[in-house]
BABA-917516 format. One record per residue (C-alpha): residue number from 1; residue in three letters; y, z, x. Coordinates in steps of 0.2 Angstrom, whole numbers, plus 5000, padded with zeros to 4 digits. Example, Ala and Ser with C-alpha at 12.3 -4.5 7.8 and 13.67 -1.06 7.14 Angstrom:
! BABA-917516
TORVEX  seq  type    py    pz    px
TORVEX    1   ALA  4978  5039  5062
TORVEX    2   SER  4995  5036  5068
! end
This chain:
! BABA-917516
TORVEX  seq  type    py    pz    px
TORVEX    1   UNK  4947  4670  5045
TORVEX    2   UNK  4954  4676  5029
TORVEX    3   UNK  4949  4692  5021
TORVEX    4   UNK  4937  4689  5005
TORVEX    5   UNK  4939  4699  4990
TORVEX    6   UNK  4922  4708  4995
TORVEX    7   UNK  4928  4711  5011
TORVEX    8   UNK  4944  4719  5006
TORVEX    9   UNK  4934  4729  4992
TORVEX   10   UNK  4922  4735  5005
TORVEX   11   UNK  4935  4742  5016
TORVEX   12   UNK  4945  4748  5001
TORVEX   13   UNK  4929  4758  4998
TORVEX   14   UNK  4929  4762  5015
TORVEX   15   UNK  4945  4770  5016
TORVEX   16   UNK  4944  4779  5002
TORVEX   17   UNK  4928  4787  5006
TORVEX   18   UNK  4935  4792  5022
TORVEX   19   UNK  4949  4801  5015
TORVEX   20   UNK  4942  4811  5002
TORVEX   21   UNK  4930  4817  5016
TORVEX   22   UNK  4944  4821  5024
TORVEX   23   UNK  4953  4831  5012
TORVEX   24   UNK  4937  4839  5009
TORVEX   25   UNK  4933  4844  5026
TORVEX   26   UNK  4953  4850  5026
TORVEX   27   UNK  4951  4861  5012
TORVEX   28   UNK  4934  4867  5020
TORVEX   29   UNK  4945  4873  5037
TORVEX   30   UNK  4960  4876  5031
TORVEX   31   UNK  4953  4885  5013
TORVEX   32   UNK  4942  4898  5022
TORVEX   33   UNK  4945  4916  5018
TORVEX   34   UNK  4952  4925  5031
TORVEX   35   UNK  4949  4942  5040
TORVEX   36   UNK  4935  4951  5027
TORVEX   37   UNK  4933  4968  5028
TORVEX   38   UNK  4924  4983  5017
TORVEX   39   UNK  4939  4993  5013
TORVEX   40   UNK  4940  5009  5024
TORVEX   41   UNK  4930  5022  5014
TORVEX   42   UNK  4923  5012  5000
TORVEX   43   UNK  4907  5012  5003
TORVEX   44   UNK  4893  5022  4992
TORVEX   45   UNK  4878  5023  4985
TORVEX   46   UNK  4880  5010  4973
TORVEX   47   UNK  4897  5001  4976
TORVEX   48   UNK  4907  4995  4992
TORVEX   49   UNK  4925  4987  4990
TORVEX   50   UNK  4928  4971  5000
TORVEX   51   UNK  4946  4964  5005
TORVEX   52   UNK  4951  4948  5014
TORVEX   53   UNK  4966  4937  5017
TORVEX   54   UNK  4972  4922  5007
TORVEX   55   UNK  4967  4907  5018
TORVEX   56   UNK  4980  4898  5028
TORVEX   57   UNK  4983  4883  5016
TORVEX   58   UNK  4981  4893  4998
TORVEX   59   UNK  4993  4885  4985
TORVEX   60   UNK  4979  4875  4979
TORVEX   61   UNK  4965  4891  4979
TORVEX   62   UNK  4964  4897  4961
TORVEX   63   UNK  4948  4910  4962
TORVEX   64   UNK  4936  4916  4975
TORVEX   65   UNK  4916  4918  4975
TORVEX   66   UNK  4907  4930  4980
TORVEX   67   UNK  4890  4928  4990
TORVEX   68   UNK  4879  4943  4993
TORVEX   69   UNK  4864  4940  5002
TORVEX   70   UNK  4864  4923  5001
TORVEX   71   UNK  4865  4924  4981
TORVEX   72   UNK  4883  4921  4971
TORVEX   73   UNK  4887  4938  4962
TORVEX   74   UNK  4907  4936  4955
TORVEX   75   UNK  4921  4930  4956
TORVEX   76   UNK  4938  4936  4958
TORVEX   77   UNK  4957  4925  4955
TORVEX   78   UNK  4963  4941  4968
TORVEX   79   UNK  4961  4945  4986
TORVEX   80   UNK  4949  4960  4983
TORVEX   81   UNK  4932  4963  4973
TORVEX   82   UNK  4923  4979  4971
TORVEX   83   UNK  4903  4977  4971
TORVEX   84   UNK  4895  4986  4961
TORVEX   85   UNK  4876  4991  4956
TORVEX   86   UNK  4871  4991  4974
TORVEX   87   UNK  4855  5000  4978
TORVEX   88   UNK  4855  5017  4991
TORVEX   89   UNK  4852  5013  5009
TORVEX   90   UNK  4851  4994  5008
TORVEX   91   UNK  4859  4983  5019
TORVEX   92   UNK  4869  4969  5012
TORVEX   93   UNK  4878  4952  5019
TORVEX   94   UNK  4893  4947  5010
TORVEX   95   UNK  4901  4930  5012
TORVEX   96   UNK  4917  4924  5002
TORVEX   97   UNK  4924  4904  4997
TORVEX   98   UNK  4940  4899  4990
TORVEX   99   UNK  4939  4887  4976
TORVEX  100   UNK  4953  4873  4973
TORVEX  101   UNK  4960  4867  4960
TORVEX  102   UNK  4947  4852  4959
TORVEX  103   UNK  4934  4864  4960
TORVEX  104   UNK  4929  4863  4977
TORVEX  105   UNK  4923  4876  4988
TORVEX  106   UNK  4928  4881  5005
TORVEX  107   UNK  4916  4882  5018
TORVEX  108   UNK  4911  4903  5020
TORVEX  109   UNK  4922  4916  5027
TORVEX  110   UNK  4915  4927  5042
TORVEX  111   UNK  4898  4936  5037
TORVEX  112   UNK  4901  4956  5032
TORVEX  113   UNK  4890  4967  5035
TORVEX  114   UNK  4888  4985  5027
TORVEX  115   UNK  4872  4997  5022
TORVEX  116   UNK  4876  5010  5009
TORVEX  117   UNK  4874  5027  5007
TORVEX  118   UNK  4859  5037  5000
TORVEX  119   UNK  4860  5046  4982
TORVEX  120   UNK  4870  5066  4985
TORVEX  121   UNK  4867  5080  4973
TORVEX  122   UNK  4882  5080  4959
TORVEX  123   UNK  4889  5099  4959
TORVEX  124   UNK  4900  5100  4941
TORVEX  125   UNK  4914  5114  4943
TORVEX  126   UNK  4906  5122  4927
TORVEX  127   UNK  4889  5128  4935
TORVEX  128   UNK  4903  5138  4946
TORVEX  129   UNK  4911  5146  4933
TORVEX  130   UNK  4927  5134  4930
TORVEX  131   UNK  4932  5130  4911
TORVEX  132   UNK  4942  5116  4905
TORVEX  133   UNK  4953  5125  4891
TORVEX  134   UNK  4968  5120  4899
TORVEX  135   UNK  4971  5142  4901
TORVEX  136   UNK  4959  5147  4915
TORVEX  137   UNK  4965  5146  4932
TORVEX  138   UNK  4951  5138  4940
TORVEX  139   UNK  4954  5138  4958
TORVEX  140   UNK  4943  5149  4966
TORVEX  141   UNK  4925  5141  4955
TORVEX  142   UNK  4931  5124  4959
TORVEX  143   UNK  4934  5129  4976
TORVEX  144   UNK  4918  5138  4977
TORVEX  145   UNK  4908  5120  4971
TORVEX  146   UNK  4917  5109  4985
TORVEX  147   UNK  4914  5123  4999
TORVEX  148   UNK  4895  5120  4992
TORVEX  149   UNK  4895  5104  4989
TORVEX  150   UNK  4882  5098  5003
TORVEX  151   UNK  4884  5081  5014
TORVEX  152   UNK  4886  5065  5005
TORVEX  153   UNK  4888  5077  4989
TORVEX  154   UNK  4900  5074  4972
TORVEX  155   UNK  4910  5088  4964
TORVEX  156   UNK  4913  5083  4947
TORVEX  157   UNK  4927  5087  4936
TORVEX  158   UNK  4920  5084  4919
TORVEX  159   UNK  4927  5082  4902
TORVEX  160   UNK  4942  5095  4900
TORVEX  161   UNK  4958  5101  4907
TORVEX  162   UNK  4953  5112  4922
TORVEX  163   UNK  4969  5122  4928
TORVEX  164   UNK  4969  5124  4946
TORVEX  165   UNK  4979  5129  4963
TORVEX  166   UNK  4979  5122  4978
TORVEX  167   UNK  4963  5113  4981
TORVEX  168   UNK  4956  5110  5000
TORVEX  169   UNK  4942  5095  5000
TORVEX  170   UNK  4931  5092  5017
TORVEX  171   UNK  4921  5077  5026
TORVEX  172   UNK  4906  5068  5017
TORVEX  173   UNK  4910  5073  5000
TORVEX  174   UNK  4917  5064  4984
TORVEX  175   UNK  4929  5071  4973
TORVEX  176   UNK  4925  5061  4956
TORVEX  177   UNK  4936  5066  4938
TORVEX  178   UNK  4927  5059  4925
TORVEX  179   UNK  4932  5049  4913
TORVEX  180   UNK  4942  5062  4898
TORVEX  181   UNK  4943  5074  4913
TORVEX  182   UNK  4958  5084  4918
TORVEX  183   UNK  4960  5092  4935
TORVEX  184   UNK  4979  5100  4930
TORVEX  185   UNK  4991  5109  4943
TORVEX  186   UNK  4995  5126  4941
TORVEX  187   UNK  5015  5128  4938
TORVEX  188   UNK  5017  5144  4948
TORVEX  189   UNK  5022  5143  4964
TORVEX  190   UNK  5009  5157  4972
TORVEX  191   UNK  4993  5147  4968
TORVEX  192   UNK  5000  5136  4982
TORVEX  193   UNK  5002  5148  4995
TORVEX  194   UNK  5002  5152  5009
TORVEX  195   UNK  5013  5139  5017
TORVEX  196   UNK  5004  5127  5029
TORVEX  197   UNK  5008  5116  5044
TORVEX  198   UNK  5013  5100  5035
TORVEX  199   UNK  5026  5085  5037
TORVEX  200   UNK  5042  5080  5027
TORVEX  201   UNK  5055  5069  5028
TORVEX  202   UNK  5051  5063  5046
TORVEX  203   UNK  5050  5084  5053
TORVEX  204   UNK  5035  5094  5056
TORVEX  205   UNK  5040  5111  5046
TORVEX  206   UNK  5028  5124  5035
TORVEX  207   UNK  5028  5120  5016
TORVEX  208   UNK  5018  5124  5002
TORVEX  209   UNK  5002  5117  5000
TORVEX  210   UNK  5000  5101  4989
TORVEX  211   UNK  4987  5103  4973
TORVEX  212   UNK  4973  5093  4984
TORVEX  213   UNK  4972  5096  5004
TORVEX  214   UNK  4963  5089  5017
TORVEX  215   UNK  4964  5090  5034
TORVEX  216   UNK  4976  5099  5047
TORVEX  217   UNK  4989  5091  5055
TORVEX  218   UNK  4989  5087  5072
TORVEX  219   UNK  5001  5076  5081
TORVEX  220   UNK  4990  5074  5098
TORVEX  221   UNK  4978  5066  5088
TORVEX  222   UNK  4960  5066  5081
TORVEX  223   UNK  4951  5067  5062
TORVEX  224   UNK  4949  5085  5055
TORVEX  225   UNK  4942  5074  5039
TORVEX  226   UNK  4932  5059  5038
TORVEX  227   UNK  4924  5050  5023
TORVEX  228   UNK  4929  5059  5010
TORVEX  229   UNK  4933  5049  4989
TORVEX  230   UNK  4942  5055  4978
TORVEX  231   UNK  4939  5043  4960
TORVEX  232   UNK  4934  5042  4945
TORVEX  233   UNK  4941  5038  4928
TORVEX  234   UNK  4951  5054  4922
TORVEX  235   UNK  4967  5061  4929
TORVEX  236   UNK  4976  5071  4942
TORVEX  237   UNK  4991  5078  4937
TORVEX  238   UNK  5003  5090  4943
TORVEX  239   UNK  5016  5104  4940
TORVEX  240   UNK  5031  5091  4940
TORVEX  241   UNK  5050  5095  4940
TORVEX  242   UNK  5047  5110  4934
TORVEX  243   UNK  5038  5116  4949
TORVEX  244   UNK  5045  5106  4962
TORVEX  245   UNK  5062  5117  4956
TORVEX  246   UNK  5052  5131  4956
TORVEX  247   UNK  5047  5129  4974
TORVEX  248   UNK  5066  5123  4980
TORVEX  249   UNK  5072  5140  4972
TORVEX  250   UNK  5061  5152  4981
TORVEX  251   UNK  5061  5141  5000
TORVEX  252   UNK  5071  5127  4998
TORVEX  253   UNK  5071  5109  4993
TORVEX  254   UNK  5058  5104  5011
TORVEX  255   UNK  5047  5118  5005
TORVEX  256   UNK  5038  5106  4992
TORVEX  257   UNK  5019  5103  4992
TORVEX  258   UNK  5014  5085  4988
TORVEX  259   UNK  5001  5081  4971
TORVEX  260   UNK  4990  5074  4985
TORVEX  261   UNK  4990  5077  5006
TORVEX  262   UNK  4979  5070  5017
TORVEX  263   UNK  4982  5076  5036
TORVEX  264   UNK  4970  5070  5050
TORVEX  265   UNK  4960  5060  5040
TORVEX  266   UNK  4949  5044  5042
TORVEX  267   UNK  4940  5034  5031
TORVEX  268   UNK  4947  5041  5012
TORVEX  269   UNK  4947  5029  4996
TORVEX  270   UNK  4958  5035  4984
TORVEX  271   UNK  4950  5025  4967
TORVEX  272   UNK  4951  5021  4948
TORVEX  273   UNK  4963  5037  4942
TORVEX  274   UNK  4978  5040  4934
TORVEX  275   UNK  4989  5053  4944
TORVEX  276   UNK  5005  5058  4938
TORVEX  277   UNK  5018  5074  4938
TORVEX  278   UNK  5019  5079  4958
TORVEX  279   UNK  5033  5092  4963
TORVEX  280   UNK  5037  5080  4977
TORVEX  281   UNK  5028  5065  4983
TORVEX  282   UNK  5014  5062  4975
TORVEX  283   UNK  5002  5055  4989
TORVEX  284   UNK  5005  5058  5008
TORVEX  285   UNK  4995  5055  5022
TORVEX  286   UNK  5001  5059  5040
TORVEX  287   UNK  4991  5054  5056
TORVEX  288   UNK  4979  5047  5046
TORVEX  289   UNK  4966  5029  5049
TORVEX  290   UNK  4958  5020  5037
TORVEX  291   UNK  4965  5023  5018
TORVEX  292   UNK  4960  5015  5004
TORVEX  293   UNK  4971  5019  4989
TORVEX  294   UNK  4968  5005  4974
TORVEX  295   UNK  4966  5004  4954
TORVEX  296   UNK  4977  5018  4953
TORVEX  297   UNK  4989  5023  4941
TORVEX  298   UNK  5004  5035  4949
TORVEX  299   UNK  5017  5039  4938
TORVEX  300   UNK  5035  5053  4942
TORVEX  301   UNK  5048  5058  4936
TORVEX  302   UNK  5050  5073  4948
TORVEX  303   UNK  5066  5074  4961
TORVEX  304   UNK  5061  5064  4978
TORVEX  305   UNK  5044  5059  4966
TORVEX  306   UNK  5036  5045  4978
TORVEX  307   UNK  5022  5037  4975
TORVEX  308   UNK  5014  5033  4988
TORVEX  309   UNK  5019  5038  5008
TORVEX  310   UNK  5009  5033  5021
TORVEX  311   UNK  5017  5043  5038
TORVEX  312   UNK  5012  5038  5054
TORVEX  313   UNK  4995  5030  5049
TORVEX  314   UNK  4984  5015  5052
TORVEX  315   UNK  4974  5005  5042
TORVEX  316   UNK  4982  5006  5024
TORVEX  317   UNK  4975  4997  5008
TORVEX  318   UNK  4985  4997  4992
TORVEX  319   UNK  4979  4986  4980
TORVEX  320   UNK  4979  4984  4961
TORVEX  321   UNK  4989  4999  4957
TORVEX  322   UNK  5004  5003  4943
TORVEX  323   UNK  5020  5014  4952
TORVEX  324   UNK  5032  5022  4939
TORVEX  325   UNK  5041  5034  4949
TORVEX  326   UNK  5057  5045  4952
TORVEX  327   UNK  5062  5037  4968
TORVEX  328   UNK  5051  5026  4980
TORVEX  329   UNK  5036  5017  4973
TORVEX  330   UNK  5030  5018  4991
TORVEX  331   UNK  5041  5022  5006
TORVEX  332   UNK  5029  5019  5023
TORVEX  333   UNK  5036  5032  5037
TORVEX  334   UNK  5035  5038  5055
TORVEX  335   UNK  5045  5052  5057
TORVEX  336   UNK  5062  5057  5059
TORVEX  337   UNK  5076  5054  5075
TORVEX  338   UNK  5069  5063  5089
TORVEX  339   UNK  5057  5072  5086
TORVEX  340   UNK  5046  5058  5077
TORVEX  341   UNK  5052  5045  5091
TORVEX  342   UNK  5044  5059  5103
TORVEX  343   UNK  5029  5061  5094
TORVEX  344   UNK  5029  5041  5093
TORVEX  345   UNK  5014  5038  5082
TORVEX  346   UNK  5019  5021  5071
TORVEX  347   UNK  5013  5019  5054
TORVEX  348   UNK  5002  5001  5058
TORVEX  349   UNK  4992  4988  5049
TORVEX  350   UNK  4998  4991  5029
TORVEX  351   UNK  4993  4980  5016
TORVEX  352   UNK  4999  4981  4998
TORVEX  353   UNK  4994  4968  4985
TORVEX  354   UNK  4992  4964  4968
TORVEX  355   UNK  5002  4982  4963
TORVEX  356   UNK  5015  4980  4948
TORVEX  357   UNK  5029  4993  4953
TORVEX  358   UNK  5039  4996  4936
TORVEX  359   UNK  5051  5009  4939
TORVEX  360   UNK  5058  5017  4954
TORVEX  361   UNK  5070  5015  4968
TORVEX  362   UNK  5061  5000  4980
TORVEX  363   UNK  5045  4997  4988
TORVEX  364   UNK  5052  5004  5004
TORVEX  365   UNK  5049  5005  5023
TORVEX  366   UNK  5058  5019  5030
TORVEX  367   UNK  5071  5027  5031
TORVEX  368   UNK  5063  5039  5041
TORVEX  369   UNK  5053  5025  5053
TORVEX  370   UNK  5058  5035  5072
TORVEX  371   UNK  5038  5031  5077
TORVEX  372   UNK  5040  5012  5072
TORVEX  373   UNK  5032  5003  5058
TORVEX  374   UNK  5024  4986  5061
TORVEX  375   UNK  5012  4973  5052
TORVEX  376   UNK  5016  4977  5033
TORVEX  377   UNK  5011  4964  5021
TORVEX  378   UNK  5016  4964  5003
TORVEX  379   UNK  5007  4950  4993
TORVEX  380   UNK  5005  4946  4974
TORVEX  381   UNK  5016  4960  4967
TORVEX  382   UNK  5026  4962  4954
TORVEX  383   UNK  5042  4973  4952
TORVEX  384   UNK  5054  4977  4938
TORVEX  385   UNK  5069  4983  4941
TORVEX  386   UNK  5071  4993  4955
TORVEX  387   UNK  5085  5002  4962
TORVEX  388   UNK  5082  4994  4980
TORVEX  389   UNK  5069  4980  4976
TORVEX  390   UNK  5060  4977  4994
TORVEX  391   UNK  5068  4986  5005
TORVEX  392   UNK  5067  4990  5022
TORVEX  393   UNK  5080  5004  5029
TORVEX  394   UNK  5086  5017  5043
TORVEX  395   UNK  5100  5021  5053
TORVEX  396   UNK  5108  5021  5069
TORVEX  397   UNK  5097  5038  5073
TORVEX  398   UNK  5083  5035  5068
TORVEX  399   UNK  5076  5025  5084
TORVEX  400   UNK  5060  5018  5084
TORVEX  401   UNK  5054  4999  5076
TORVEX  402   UNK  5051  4990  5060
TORVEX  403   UNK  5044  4974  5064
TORVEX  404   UNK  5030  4960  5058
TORVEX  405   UNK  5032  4961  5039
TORVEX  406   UNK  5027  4949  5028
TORVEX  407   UNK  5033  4947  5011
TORVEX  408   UNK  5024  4933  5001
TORVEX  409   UNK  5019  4926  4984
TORVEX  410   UNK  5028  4939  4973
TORVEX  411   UNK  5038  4943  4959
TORVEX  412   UNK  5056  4953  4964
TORVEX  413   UNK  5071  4957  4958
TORVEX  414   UNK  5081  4960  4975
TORVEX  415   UNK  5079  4961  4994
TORVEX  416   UNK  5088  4972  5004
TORVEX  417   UNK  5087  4978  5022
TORVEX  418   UNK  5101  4993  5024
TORVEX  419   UNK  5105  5000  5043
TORVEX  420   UNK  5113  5016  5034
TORVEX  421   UNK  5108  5027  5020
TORVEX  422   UNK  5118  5041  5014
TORVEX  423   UNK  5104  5054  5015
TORVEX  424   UNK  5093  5062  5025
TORVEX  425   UNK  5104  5061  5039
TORVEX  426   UNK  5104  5079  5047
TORVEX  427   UNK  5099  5081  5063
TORVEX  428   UNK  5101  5076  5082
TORVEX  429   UNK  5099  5057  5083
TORVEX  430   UNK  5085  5049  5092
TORVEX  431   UNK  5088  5042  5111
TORVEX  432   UNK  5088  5024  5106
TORVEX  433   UNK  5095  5014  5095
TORVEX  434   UNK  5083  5006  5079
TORVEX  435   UNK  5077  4987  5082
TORVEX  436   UNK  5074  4978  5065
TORVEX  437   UNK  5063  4962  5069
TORVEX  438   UNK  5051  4948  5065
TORVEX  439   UNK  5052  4947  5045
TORVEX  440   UNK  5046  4934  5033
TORVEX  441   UNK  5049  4932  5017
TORVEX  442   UNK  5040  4915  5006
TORVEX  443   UNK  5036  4910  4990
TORVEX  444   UNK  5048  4924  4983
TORVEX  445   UNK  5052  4924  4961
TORVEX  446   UNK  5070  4931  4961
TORVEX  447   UNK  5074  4921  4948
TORVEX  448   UNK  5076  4934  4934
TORVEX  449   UNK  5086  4948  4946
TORVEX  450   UNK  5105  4952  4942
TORVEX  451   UNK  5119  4946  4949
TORVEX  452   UNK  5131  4958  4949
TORVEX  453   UNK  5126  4962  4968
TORVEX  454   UNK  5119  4953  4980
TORVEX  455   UNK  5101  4947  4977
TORVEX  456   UNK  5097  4947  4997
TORVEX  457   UNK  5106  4959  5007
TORVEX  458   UNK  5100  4960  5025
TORVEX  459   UNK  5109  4971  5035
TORVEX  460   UNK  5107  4974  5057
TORVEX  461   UNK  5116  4988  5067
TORVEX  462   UNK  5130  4982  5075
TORVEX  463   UNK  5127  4987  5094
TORVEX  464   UNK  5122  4972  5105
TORVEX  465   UNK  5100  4972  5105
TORVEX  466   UNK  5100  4980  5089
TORVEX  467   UNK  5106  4965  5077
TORVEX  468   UNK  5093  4962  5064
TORVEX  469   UNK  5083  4947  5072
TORVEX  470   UNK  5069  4934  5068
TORVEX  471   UNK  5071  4932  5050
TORVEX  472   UNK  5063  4918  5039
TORVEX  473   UNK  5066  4916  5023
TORVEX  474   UNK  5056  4900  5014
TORVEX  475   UNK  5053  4892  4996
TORVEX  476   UNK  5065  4908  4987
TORVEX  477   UNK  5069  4906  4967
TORVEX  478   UNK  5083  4914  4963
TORVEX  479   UNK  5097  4916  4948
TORVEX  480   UNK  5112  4906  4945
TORVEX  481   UNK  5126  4913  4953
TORVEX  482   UNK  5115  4921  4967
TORVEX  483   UNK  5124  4927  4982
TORVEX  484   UNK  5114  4930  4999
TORVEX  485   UNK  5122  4943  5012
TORVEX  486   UNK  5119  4945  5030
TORVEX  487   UNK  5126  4956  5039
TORVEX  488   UNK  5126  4960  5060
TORVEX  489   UNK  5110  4948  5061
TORVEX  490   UNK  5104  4934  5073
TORVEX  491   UNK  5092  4920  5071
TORVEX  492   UNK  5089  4920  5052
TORVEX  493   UNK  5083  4907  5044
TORVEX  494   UNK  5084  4901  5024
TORVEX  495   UNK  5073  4886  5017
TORVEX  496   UNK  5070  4880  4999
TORVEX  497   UNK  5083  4893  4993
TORVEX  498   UNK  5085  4885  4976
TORVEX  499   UNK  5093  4893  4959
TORVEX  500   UNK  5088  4891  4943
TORVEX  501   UNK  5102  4879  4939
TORVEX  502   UNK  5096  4867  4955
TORVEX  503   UNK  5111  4872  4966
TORVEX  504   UNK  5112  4883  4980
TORVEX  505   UNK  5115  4900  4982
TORVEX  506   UNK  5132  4907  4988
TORVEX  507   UNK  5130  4915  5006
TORVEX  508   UNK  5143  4929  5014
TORVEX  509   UNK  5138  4929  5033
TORVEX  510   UNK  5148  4942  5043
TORVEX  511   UNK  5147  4947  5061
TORVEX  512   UNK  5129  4938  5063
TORVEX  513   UNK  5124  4922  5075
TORVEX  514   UNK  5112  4907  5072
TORVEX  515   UNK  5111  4909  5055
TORVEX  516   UNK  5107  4892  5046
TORVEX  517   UNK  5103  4887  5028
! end
């Protein structure tokens, strides 16, 4: 019997009603927000951070919605929101959708559940005696307010330039500089003393303290501080070069304190400041879990001026900072050829997003990565022109692991991977070789980087085992003219590798097996 018109309109209708409960039901599965968490430390009387992953199709999310006890309360076009005008000792439910581009929404991510903290007494560092004339050594009265500072307390650093020494913070406080405040580094070198057990480059050795301490080192293990802040809207800043010289001329260049050093910790935010002019690194955490450092703005110009460097330590957010530095923007570590491989404690779990990185030499893992470092993501980041771009480095002595990093939806002008460096290579070398493995790299922007050098340069070790291995490298923009070079690698893989002009890149392959694009 033939098919009527009405017929063929009713299953028309049919069909399409079917597929656009489909799609919608794909979006509802496939868009979910993944993995929520409250960012380690965040949580306060009145605010908490959330934090969560894209969802596994997300080219089509443009925002996310916030749902706080079953009421809508924001949104936000990135991965993480901050609540805000929470009341003390409540407990809330928080629940997050994606939204597509035709303005659907997802079904609900997991529930999180959190209760904040009750209202602590605010202690300023002038009831103690301090004055911000940018003159008065401080230390001991803004020492004397965080020793008194009582559980769940705030020591705040008021309007001013407060001159100070080294600093040394405890567990269940806040350190809060207020907006037009100034907590300022000494420049001499004896308001950091006396030396103290501490890390650098990959070995355990005595240095000066840093401006702000916490903790004490311990490579078996355990927290020596826990739930400790250190926010607000004013600014840290240090000695700078001119310390860090000062330091390198009395007790050598590995003497160095850092602007910030956390040692042992658990469950630290880092939040809302400007922090600029460290002698050395600028914030370093060893053996620590659980660090939230976001809406920072770090800026050095000191010799070996890091920004950020997380050292055999779990659980790192990074999120919606600005890096202008002397050399890495971040450098993620796990000590040095033996003695770091002994020790074995990885750097794990590191997620950096929506940080802009406008000067410096790379966002870097390693070179000193003996313990192993694994899971890094880096998503939604822009970066200028950085000596190294990504980069991922060590060397045959090293030892130890890099593997399970993802590099997705940013903005780059280079990729590199180096098995040598030509620094920081005293020492005995470790007992096994480095293994390099498991990378991914999609929806990359190289399109504006030179082409002088390479724009990708991936590099293994050449012993047999040791090659780089397991790399994927999907949907890449690049330059006209872009060259890709591998090096001592097997099982690399290169999709969508398009330039500007529509053509292919150039690839040099060297010494490497299974390599196809």
């Amino acid at each position: 019997m033939p098919l009527t018109l009405v017929d063929f309109m009713r299953s028309s209708l049919i069909v399409c009603a079917f597929l656009i409960v489909f799609s919608l039901q794909c979006f509802a599965v496939g868009g979910v927000p993944l993995n929520p968490v409250v960012a380690p430390g965040t949580v306060s009387a009145n605010s908490a951070t959330l934090v969560w992953n894209k969802p596994v199709e997300y080219l089509d999310v443009i925002r996310y919605h916030l749902i706080l006890n079953g009421k809508e309360i924001g949104i936000s076009a990135k991965t993480n929101y901050t609540l805000k005008n929470l009341s003390p000792l409540k407990t809330y439910t928080c629940t997050i959708k994606a939204e597509n581009k035709a303005g659907e929404l997802s079904a609900s991510s997991a529930v999180l559940k959190f209760t904040t903290k009750t209202t602590g007494k605010i202690l300023s560092v002038t009831a103690f005696g301090a004055k911000g004339d940018g003159v008065t050594l401080n230390t001991a009265s803004i020492q004397q307010a965080i020793d008194a500072c009582p559980k769940g307390g705030t020591v705040r650093i008021p309007k001013g330039i407060f001159l100070s020494g080294a600093l040394f913070l405890k567990s269940n406080m806040t350190l809060e500089i207020a907006k037009d405040g100034v907590l300022k580094g000494s420049g001499d070198t004896d308001d950091y003393l006396p030396f103290y057990n501490n890390r650098f480059e990959g070995w355990e050795m005595k240095t000066y303290a840093s401006l702000l301490n916490a903790g004490v080192m311990n490579n078996k293990g355990g927290f020596a501080v826990e739930q400790l802040a250190i926010k607000g809207g004013g600014t840290i800043s240090g000695g700078g070069g001119a310390l860090g010289k000062a330091m390198i001329d009395k007790n050598g260049i590995r003497s160095r304190g850092r602007l910030i050093c956390l040692m042992n910790c658990k469950d630290v935010e880092i939040q809302g400041l400007t922090i600029k002019d460290s002698p050395c690194w600028t914030i370093h955490y060893i053996y620590s879990k659980g660090i939230s450092c976001h809406d920072l703005n770090i800026s050095s110009t000191a010799r070996n001026g890091d920004g950020l460097d997380p050292d055999s330590s779990d659980d790192s957010y990074i999120f919606n900072c600005t890096f202008s530095t002397g050399d890495d923007c971040i450098a993620i570590k796990s000590g040095k050829n033996p003695e770091g491989f002994t020790i074995g404690k990885p750097t794990r779990n590191v997620n950096i997003r929506n940080c802009v990185f406008t000067r410096g030499h790379g966002i870097s893992i390693g070179s000193e990565m003996s313990g192993g470092v694994s899971d890094v993501l880096v998503q939604d980041c822009t970066a200028g022109a950085l000596l190294h771009g990504m980069q991922i480095k060590g060397t045959k002595d090293r030892g130890g692991y890099v593997k399970n990093v993802t590099v997705a939806d940013c903005q780059l002008l280079k990729i590199t991977i180096f098995s040598a460096v030509n620094y920081n290579n005293d020492g005995a070398a470790a007992p096994e070789l480095p293994v390099f493995e498991n990378f991914v790299f999609r929806n990359v922007d190289l399109s504006n980087a030179q082409t002088k050098e390479p724009v990708i340069n991936i590099n293994g070790f050449k012993a047999t085992g040791h090659q780089l291995k397991n790399v994927l490298f999907n949907n890449i923009k690049m330059p006209g003219s872009a060259e890709v070079w591998v090096n001592d690698a097997q099982d690399v893989k290169f999709n969508g590798m398009l330039t500007v002009t529509g053509a292919k890149p150039k690839y040099v392959v060297k010494d490497s097996e299974n390599v196809t694009y």
